[in-house]
VEXDRENTI-256452 format. One record per residue (C-alpha): residue number from 1; x, y, z. Coordinates in Angstrom, 2 decimals, padded with zeros to 5 digits, m for minus. Each point is the difference from the previous one (the first is absolute). Layout:
! VEXDRENTI-256452
+-----+---------+---------+---------+
|   k |       u |       v |       w |
+-----+---------+---------+---------+
| NUM |       X |       Y |       Z |
...
+-----+---------+---------+---------+
//
This chain:
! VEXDRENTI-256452
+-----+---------+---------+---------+
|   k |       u |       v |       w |
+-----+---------+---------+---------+
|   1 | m006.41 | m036.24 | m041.46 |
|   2 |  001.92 |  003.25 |  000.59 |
|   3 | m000.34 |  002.81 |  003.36 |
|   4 | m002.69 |  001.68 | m000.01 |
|   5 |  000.64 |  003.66 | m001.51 |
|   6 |  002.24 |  001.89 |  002.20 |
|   7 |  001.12 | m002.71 |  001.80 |
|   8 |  002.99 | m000.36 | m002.07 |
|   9 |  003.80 |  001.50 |  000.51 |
|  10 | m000.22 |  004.05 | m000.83 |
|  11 |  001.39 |  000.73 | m003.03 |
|  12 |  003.95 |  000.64 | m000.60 |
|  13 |  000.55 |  003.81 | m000.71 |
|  14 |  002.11 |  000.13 | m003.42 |
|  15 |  003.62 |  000.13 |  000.13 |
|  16 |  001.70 |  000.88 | m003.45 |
|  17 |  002.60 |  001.82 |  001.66 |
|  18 |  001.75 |  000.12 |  003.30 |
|  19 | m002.61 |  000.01 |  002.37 |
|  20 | m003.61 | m000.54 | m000.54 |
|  21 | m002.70 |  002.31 | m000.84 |
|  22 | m001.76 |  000.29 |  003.35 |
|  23 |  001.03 |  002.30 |  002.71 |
|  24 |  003.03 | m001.38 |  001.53 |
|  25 |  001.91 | m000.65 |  003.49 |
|  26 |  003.38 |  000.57 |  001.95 |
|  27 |  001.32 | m002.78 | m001.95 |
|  28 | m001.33 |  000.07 | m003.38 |
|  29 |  001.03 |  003.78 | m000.12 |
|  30 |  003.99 | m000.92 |  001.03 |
|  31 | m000.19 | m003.50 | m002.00 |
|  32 | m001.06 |  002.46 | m003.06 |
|  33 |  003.24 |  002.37 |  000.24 |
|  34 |  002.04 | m002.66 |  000.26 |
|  35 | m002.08 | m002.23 | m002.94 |
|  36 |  000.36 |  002.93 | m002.70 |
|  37 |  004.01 |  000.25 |  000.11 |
|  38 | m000.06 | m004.29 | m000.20 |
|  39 | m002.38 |  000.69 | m003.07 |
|  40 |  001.64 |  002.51 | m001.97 |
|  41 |  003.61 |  000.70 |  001.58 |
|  42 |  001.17 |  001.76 | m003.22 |
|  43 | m002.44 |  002.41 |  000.75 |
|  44 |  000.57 |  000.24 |  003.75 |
|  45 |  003.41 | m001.28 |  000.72 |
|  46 |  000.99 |  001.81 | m002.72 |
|  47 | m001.18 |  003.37 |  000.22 |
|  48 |  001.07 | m000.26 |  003.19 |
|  49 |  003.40 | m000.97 | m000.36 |
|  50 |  000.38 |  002.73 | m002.17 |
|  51 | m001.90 |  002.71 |  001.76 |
|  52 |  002.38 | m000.91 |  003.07 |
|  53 |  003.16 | m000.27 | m001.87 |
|  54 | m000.28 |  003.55 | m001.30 |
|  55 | m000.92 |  000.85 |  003.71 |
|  56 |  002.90 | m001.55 |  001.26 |
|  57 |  002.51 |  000.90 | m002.82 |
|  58 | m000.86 |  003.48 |  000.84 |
|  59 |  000.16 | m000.20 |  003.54 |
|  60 |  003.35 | m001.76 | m000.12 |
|  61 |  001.40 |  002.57 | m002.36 |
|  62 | m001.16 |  002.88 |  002.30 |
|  63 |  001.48 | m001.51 |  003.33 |
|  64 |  003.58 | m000.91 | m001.96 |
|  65 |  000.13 |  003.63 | m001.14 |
|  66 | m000.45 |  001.41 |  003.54 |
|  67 |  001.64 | m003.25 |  002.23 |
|  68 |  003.86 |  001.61 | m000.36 |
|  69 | m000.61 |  003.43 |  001.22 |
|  70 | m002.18 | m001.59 |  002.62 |
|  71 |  002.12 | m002.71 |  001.19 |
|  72 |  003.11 |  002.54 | m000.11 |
|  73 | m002.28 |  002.81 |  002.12 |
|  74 | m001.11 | m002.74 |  002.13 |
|  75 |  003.90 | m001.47 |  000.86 |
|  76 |  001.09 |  004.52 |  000.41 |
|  77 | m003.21 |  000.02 |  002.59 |
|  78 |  000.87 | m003.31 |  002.02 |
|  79 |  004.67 |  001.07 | m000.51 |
|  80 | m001.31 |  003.29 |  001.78 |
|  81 | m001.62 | m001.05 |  003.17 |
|  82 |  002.74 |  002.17 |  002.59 |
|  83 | m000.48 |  002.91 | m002.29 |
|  84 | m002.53 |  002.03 | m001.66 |
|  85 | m002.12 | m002.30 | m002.77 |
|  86 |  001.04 |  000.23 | m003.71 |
|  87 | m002.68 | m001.37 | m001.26 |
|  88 | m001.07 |  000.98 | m003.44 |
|  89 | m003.14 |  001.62 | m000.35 |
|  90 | m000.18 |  000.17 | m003.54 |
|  91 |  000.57 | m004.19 | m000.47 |
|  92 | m002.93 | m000.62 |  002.76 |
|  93 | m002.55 |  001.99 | m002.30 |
|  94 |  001.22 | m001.63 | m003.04 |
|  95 | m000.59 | m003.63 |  001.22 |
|  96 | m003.42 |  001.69 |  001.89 |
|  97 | m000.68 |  000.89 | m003.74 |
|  98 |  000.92 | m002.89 | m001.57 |
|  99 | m002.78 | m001.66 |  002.76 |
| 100 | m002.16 |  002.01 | m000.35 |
| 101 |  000.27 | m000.55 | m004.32 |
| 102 |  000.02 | m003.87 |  000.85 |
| 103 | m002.97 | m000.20 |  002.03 |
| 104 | m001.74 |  002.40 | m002.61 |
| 105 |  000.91 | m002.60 | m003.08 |
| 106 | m001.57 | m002.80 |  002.12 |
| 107 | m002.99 |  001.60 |  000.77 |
| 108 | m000.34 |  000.94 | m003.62 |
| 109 |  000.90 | m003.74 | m001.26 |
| 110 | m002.64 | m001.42 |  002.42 |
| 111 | m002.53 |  002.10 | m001.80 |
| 112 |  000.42 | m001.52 | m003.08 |
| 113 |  000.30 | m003.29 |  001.32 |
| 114 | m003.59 |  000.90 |  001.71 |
| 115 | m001.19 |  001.06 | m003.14 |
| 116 |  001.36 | m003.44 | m002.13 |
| 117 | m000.95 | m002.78 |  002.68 |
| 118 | m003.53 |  001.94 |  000.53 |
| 119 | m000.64 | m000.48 | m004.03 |
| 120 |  001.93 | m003.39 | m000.33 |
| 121 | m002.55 | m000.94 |  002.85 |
| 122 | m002.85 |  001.05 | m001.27 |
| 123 |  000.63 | m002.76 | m003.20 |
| 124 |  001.05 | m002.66 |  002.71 |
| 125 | m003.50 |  000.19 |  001.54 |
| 126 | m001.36 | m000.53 | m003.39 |
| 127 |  002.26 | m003.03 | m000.82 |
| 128 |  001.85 |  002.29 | m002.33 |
| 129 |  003.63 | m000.19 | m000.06 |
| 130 |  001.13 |  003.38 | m001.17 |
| 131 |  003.22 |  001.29 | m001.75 |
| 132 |  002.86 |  001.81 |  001.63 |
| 133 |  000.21 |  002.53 | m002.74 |
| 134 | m004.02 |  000.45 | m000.36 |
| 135 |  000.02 |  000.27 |  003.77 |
| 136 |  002.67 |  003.05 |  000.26 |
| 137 | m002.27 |  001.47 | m003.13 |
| 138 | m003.17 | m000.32 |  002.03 |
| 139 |  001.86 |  002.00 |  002.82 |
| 140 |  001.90 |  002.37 | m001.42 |
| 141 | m003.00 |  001.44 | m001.49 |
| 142 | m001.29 |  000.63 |  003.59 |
| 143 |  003.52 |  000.43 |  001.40 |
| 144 |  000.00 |  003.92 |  000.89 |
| 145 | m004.14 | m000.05 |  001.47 |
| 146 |  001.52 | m002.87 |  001.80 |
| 147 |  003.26 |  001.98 |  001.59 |
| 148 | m002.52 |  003.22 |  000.86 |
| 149 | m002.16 | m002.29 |  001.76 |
| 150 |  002.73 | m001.94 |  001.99 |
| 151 |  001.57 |  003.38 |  000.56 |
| 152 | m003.02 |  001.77 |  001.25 |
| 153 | m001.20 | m003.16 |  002.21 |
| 154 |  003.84 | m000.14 |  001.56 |
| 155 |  000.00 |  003.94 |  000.81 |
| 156 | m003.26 |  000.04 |  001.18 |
| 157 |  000.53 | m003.02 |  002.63 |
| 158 |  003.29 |  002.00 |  000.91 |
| 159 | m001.69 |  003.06 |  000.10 |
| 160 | m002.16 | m001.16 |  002.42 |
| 161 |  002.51 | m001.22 |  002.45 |
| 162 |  001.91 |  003.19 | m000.46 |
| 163 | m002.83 |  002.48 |  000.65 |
| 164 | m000.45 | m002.49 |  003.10 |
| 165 |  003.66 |  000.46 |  001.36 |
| 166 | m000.29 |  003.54 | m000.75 |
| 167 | m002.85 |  000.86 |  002.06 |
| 168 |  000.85 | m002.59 |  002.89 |
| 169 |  003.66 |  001.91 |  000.88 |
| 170 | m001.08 |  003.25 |  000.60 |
| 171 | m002.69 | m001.52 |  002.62 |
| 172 |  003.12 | m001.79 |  001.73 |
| 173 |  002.19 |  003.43 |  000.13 |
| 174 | m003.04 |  002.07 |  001.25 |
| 175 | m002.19 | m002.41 |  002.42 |
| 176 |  002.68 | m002.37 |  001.21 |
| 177 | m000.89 | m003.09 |  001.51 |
| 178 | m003.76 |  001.01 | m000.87 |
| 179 |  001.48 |  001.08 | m003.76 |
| 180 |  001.92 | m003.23 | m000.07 |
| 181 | m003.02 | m002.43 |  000.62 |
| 182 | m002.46 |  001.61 | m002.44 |
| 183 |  002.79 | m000.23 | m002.39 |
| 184 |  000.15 | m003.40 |  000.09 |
| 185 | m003.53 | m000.49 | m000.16 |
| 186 |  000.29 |  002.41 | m003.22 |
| 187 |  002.76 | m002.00 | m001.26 |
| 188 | m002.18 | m003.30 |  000.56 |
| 189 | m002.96 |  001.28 | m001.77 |
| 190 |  001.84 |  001.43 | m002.95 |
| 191 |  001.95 | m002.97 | m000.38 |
| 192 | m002.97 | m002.25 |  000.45 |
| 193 | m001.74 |  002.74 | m002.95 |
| 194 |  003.52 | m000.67 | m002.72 |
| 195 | m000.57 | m003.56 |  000.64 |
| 196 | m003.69 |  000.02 | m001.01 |
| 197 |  000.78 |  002.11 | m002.28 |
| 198 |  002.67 | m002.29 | m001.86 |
| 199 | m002.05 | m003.30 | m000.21 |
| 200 | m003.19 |  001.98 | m001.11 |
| 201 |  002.11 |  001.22 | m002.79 |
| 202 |  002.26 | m003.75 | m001.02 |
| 203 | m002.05 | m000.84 | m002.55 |
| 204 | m000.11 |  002.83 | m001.97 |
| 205 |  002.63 | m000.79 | m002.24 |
| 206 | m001.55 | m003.04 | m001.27 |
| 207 | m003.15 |  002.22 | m000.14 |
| 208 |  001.75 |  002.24 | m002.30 |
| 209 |  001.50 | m003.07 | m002.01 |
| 210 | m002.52 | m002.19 | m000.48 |
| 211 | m002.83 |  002.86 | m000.14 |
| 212 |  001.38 |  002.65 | m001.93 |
| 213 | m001.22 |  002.44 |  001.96 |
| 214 |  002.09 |  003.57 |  001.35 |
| 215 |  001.84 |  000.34 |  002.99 |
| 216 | m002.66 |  001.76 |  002.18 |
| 217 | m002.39 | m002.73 | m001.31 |
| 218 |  002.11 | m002.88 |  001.22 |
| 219 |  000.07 |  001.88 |  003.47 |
| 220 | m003.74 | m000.34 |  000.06 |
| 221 | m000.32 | m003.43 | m001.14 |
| 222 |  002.63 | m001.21 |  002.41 |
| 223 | m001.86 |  002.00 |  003.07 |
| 224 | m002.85 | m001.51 | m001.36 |
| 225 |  001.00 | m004.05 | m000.48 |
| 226 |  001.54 |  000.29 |  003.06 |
| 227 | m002.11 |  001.66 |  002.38 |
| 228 | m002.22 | m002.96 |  002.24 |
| 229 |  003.63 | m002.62 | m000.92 |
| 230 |  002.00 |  002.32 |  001.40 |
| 231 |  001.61 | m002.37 |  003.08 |
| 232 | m000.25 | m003.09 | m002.70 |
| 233 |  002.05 |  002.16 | m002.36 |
| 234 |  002.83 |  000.91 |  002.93 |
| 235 |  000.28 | m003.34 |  000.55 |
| 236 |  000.44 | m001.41 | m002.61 |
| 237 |  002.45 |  002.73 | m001.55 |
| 238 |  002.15 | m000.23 |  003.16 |
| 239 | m000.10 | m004.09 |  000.13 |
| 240 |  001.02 |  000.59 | m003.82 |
| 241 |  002.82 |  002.69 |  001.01 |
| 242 |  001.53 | m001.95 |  003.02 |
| 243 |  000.24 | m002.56 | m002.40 |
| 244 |  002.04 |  001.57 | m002.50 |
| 245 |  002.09 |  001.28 |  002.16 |
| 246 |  000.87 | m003.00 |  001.72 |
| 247 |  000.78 | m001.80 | m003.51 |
| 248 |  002.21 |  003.26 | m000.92 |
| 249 |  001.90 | m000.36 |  003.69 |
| 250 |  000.69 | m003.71 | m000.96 |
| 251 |  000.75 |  000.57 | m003.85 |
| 252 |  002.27 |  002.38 |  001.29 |
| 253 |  001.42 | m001.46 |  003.35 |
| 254 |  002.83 | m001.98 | m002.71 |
| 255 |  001.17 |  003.55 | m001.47 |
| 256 |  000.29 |  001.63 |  003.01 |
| 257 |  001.94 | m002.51 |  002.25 |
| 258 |  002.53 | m000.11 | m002.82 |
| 259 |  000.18 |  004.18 | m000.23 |
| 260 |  000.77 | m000.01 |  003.88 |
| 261 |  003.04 | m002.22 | m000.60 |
| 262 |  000.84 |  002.19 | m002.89 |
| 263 | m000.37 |  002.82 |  002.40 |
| 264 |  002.33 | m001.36 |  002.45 |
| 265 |  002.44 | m000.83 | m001.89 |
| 266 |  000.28 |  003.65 | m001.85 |
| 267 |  003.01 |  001.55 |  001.05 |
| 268 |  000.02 |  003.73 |  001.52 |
| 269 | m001.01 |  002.19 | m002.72 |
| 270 | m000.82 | m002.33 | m002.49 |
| 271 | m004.08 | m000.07 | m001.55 |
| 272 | m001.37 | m003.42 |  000.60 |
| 273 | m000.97 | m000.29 | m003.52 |
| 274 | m001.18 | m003.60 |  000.69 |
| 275 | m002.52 |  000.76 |  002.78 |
| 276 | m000.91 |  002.47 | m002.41 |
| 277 | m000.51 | m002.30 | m002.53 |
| 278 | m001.38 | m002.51 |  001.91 |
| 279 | m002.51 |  002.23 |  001.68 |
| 280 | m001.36 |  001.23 | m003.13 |
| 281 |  000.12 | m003.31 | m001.49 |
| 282 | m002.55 | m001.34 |  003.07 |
| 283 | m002.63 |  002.40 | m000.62 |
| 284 |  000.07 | m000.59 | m004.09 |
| 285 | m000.66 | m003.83 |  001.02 |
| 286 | m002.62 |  001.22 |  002.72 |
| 287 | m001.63 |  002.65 | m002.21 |
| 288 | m000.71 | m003.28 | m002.96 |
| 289 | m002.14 | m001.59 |  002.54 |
| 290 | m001.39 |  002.69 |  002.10 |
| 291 | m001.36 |  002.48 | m002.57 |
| 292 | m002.58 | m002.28 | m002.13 |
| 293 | m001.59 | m001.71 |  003.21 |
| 294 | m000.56 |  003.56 |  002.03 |
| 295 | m001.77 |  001.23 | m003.08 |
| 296 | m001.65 | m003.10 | m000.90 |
| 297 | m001.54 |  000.10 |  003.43 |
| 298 | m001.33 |  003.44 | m000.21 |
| 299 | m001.38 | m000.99 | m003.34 |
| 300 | m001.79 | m003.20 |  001.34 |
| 301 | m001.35 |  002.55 |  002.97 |
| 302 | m001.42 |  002.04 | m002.70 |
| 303 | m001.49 | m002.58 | m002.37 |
| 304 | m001.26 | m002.00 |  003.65 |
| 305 | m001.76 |  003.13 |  001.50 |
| 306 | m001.98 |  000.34 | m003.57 |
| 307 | m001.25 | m003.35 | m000.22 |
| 308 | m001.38 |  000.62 |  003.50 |
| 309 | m001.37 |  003.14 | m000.32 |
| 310 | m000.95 |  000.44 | m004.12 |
| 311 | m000.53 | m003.55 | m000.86 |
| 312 |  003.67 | m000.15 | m001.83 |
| 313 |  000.30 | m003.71 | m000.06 |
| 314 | m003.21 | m000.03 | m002.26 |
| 315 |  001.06 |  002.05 | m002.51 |
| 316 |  003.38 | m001.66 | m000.17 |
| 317 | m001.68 | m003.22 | m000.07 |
| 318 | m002.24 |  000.86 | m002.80 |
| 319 |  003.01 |  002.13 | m002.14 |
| 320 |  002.58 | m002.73 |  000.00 |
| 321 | m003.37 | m003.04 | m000.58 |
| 322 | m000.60 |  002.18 | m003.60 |
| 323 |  003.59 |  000.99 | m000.32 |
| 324 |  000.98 | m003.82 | m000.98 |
| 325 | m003.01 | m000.39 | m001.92 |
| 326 | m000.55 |  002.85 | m001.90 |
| 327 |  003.78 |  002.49 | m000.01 |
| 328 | m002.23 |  002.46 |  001.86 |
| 329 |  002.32 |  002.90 |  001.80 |
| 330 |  000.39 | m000.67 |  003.69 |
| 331 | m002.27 |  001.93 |  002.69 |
| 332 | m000.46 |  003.49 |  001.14 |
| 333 |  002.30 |  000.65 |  002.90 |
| 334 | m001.62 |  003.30 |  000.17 |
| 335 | m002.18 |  000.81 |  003.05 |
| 336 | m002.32 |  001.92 | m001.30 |
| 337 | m003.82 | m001.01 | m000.90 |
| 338 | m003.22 |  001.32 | m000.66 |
| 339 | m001.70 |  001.84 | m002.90 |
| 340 |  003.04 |  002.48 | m001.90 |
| 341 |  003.13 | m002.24 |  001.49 |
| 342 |  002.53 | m001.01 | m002.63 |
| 343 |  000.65 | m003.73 | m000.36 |
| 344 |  002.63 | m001.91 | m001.75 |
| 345 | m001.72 | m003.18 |  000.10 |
| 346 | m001.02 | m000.68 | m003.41 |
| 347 |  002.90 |  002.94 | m001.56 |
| 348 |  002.30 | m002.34 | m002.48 |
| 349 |  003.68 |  000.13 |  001.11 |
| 350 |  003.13 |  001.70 | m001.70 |
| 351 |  003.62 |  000.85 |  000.90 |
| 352 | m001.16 |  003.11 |  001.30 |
| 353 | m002.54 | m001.41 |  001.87 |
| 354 |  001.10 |  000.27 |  004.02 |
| 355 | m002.00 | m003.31 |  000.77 |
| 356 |  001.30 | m001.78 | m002.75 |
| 357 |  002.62 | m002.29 |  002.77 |
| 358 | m003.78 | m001.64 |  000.83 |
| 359 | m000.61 | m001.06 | m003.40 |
| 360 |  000.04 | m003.75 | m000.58 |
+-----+---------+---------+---------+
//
């Protein structure tokens, strides 16, 4: 004779795909990110050793055009030091240039890769293991809403903190002491405001991915999933950040002790071409691993914060239950309900159809 009813072990959420469909924890979210690249490394591992060999390819090229002038300006500067400096201006611009274009290549190549591992995600949680190629299509047809909302969210975090500075010095050269300490009480608030401001708005790029919606929208919709999670969601995306960094400082620890031998051992004058190398070669290696699991975390956040608040894990459960009975389409990542709203739910499937990466 069985348990009465209800006395019996709760049911096991689903789990077709990388973690299961219930709302998750600390660890399910991290164990995800790191359970998609094991699934589907072509797709993750791949894109990303690509994405971060053009980075670096670029970057190196950029720092070996500049490193001669700048090494011979530099040796001038140091051979000058009883005498008036001959340092030349115009090679410190070029390699603040050539910086300046590196930093701007990464930033753009980690868009993309947010844009990829945010779609190849979205599959994984469905126990769908999708293409390299299909995922860069899926992206690329969102690519520029995806660089003017990346763009806008980055200048309007730094715009924040500038306005801040900018109204906190002028206090300090009028008021003095006085000046100085509402400053810094400026400066804490406005800081405190960019940093709000910045995890309210990290999941709108897998809003604008995975919803289809504009930039402005995925503003909203981010506010709006993670307003009442907000200290859960700064957790968790800092736990998730320290920890790629710490696996890039140790992927890279190799690279660089090698490049400071290479260093020391240039002679005067020469460009340490293999601390160049080297250097560039560390942050390829630490860019592979780094770049799926930060935006596989900020997808999980997204796809968690849904099944808590809309009842995600329901309609997931249900999509991918009649998707390997029937061929259905997968589910509606859309947000929107209620008489009028569009929804894909029962829409058949096509190349040019943006959800199509869900499709059994």
């Amino acid at each position: 004779m069985g348990p009465p009813p209800g006395w019996g072990p709760p049911p096991q959420a689903p789990k077709p795909g990388v973690v299961p469909l219930r709302p998750l924890g600390l660890g399910e979210i991290l164990d995800g990110a790191i359970s998609y690249i094991r699934r589907n490394p072509r797709a993750t591992l791949g894109l990303a050793a690509v994405l971060s060999t053009a980075s670096a390819l670029v970057q190196f090229l950029l720092l070996a055009a500049t490193a001669p002038g700048l090494t011979s300006a530099l040796n001038s500067s140091l051979d000058s030091v009883s005498g008036d400096l001959t340092f030349d201006a115009g090679a410190s611009l070029t390699a603040n240039l050539a910086t300046l274009v590196s930093a701007g290549v990464g930033f753009f190549i980690g868009i993309i890769a947010t844009g990829v591992f945010t779609v190849v995600m979205g599959a994984a949680v469905l126990g769908r293991d999708l293409e390299a190629g299909r995922a860069w299509a899926i992206t690329r047809r969102r690519l520029w809403p995806l660089i003017g909302l990346t763009l806008l969210t980055t200048l309007a975090v730094l715009g924040v903190a500038a306005v801040v500075f900018a109204a906190a010095v002028p206090l300090v050269m009028a008021l003095g002491a006085i000046g100085g300490l509402l400053a810094f009480v400026i400066v804490l608030v406005g800081l405190a405001f960019a940093v709000w401001l910045s995890i309210s708005l990290v999941l709108s790029p897998a809003v604008l991915m995975l919803e289809q919606v504009g930039v402005l929208a995925a503003w909203r919709r981010s506010i709006g999933l993670v307003r009442g999670a907000w200290w859960r969601t700064f957790g968790i995306y800092l736990l998730a950040s320290i920890i790629a960094g710490l696996i890039g400082a140790v992927l890279t620890i190799p690279f660089s002790l090698i490049g400071a031998i290479g260093l020391a051992s240039a002679g005067p004058g020469e460009v340490p071409w293999l601390t160049l190398a080297l250097t560039t070669l560390g942050s390829l290696v630490a860019g592979i691993i780094t770049l799926p699991f930060s935006a596989g975390v900020v997808a999980l956040l997204y796809v968690d914060i849904r099944m808590r608040r809309e009842g995600l894990d329901l309609r997931l459960t249900a999509a991918t239950g009649t998707a390997a009975t029937t061929g259905f389409p997968a589910p509606d990542w859309g947000g929107s309900s209620g008489p009028g709203a569009p929804s894909m739910a029962g829409r058949a499937h096509s190349d040019d159809d943006p959800l199509i990466p869900y499709a059994p």
